[in-house]
C-alpha positions, -999 to 999 in steps of 0.1 A, spaced: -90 -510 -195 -57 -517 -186 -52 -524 -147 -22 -501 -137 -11 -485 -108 -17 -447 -98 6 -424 -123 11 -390 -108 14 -362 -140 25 -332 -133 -1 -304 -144 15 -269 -134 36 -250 -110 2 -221 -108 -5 -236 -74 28 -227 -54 29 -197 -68 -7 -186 -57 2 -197 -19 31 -172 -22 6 -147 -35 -17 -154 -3 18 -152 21 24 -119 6 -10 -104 6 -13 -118 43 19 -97 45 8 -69 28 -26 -66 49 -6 -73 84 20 -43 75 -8 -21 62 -32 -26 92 5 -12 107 -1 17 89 -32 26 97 -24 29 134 8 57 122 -13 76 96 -52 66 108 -63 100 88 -52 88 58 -72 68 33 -40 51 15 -38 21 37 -72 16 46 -78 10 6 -47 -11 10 -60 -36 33 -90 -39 16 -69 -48 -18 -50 -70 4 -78 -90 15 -91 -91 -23 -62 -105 -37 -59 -131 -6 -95 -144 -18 -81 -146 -52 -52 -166 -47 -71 -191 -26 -99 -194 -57 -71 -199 -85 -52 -221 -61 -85 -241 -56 -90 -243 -92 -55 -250 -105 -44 -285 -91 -4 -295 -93 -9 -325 -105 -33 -352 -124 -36 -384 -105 -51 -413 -127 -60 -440 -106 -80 -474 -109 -111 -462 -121 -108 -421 -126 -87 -395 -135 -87 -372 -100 -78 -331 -107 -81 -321 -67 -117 -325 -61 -132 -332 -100 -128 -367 -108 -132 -382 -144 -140 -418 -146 -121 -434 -176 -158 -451 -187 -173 -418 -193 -140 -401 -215 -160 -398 -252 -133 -378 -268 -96 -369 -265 -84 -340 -287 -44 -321 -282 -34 -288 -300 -20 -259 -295 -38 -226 -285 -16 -193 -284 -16 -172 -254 -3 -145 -269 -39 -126 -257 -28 -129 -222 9 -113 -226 -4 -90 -246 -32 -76 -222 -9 -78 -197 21 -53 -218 1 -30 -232 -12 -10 -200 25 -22 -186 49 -7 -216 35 3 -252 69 -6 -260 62 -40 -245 26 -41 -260 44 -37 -298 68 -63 -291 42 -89 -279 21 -76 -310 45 -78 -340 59 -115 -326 37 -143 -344 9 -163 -324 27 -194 -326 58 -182 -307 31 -180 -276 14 -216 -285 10 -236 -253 3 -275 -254 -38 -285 -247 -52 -314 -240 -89 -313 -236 -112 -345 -224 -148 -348 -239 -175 -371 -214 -209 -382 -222 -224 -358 -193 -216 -332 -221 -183 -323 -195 -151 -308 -211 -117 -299 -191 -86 -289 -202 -51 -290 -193 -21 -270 -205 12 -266 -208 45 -250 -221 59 -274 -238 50 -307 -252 66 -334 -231 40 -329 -200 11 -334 -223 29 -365 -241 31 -382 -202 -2 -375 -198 -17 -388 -229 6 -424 -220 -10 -421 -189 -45 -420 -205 -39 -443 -233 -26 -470 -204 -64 -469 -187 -80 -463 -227 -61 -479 -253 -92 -473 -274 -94 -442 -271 -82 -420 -301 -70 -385 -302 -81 -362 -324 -62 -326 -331 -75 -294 -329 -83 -276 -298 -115 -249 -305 -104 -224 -280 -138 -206 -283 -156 -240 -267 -169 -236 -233 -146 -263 -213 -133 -260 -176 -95 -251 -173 -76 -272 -150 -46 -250 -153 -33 -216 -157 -63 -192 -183 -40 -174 -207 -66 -156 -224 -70 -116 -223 -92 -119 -190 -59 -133 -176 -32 -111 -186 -55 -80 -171 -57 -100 -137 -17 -100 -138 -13 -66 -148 -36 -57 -118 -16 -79 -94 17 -61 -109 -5 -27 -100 -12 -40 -67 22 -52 -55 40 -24 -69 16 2 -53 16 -18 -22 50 -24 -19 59 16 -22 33 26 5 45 -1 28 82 15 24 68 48 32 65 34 68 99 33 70 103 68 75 84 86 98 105 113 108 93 146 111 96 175 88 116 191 112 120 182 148 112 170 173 133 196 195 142 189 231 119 203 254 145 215 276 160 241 260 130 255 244 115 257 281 149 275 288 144 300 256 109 309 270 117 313 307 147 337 294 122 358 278 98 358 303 125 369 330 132 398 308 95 409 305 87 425 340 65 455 349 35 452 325 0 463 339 -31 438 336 -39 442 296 -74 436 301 -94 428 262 -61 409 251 -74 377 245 -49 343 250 -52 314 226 -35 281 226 -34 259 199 -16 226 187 -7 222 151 1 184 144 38 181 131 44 176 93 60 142 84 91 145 59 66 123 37 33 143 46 13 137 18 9 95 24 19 92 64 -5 128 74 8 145 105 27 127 133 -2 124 159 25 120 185 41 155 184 27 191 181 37 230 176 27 247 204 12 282 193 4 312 218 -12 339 203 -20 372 219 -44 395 202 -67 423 208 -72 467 211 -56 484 235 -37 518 237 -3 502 250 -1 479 220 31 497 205 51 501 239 43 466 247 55 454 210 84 477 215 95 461 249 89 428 237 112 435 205 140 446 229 131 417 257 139 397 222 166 416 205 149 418 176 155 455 156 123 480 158 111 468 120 116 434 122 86 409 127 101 372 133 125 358 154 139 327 166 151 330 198 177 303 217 203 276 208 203 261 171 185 227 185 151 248 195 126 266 170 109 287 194 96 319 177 86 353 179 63 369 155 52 405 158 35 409 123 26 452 116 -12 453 130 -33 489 143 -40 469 172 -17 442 194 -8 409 176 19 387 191 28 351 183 51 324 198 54 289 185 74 262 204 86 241 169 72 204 174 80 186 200 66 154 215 29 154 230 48 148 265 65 176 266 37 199 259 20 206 291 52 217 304 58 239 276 24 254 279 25 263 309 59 283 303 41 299 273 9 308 301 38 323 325 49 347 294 15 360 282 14 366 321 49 387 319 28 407 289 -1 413 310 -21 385 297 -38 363 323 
């Protein structure tokens, strides 16, 4: 064995790129766990972080098994934490094995179009450079690479620490042996079609977080409190309607991008409704329609300025049905607002 100093061979680039797989799944989860707290009924970014994590702890394991470089050093050839000593190297073999199974698992559920391609192109356009080491302990690795000047360096390497060994061709690709770079086999190409899955999928419901602006709203609670205390000035009179039942309700707002943010949590429409048998149904219906200015047929109206949505609804009903909804407006506002709406069901009789 030839005494030498430590030769540094380069064995891939996999490595850098898995820590800027963990940075952006770290990214991912820390935006996602965002989106939880703005849309906590929805499933989409609960099943995001937990993807996020996954492909964290992938990254780290590929990153642990693919080392940068090959250091051969006095006595051993050191791959990160597996060390070869030269005295135990039985066999040296170098050839070519295709990884045209990778691209092509990773096209077809991408493109068809890109699936054909990969299929009609021969094997041997996708042939990457092997070099795989034998040991008495019955121990095979591999290294690979795209070209054939990175295994050529580390074969001189070798050769300077075993002159007597001799290598052999032919790589069986079929052999059990443990890859020290990059596995471009089918197993990989579906592992990079699902992180293409997952950063695409990812990516799109993080944007969605970028808007979360209301369907429609939110409208200043002043003059909606002003449209509702002009009504109830113009309601005056009304006896006690006793077996009129008041209900309030709160519907959460609708998001412009409902179906993956849910409701805004922060902002409601206010409903009012009044509802129950009584004789005076029809003259209160009718003073409320002229209180309103709303014709004697017609059931809906919107009633003040064009910033405020507050709403009249006096659907056709035997008995008396009224409805008023504020439009959404933020969860501060509302008591205010609902206790205008308690003063008009007062005006009606309603207490």
């Amino acid at each position: 064995m030839v005494d030498t100093p430590t030769r540094v061979v380069p064995l891939s680039r996999a490595r850098r790129w898995t820590w800027l797989l963990i940075a952006v799944a770290l990214g991912f989860a820390a935006w996602h766990v965002y989106g939880i707290t703005v849309a906590p009924e929805r499933p989409f970014f609960w099943i995001g972080v937990a993807f996020d994590v996954l492909v964290g702890v992938v990254g780290w394991l590929l990153g642990r098994a693919w080392p940068p470089v090959a250091r051969f050093g006095p006595e051993d050839i050191a791959l990160d934490q597996t060390k070869i000593p030269y005295a135990a190297i039985t066999e040296v073999r170098r050839g070519a094995v295709s990884a045209k199974p990778f691209w092509l698992a990773f096209w077809l559920p991408t493109s068809l179009l890109g699936g054909l391609i990969v299929a009609l192109r021969p094997a041997g356009d996708f042939d990457r450079e092997v070099v795989e080491l034998g040991t008495d302990r019955g121990q095979r690795v591999r290294t690979r690479w795209r070209d054939y000047r990175a295994a050529e360096a580390f074969l001189a390497a070798l050769h300077d620490k075993r002159s007597d060994l001799e290598v052999r061709y032919g790589v069986d690709s079929g052999t059990y042996a443990r890859d020290h770079s990059p596995r471009l086999g089918v197993g990989g190409g579906f592992l990079a079609f699902g992180l293409g899955l997952w950063l695409f999928f990812g990516g799109w419901f993080g944007l969605q977080l970028l808007d979360q602006s209301l369907d429609r709203g939110p409208f200043p609670p002043g003059p909606t409190s002003a449209a509702i205390t002009e009504l109830t000035t113009g309601l005056s009179g009304f006896a006690p309607l006793p077996g009129i039942a008041r209900d309030f309700t709160e519907w959460p707002c609708d998001r412009t991008n409902d179906l993956i943010l849910g409701p805004d949590p922060g902002a409601a429409d206010l409903h009012l409704k009044l509802e129950g048998r009584t004789e005076q149904a029809g003259a209160v219906e009718a003073r409320l329609r002229q209180a309103a200015g709303m014709d004697s047929d017609q059931y809906l109206e919107r009633l003040g300025p064009d910033d405020v949505d507050f709403e009249v609804d006096i659907p056709e009903d035997d008995d008396l049905y009224i409805e008023f909804s504020t439009g959404c407006v933020t969860d501060d506002a509302a008591p205010g607002l609902r206790d205008d709406l308690t003063k008009l069901a007062a005006a009606l009789g309603v207490r």
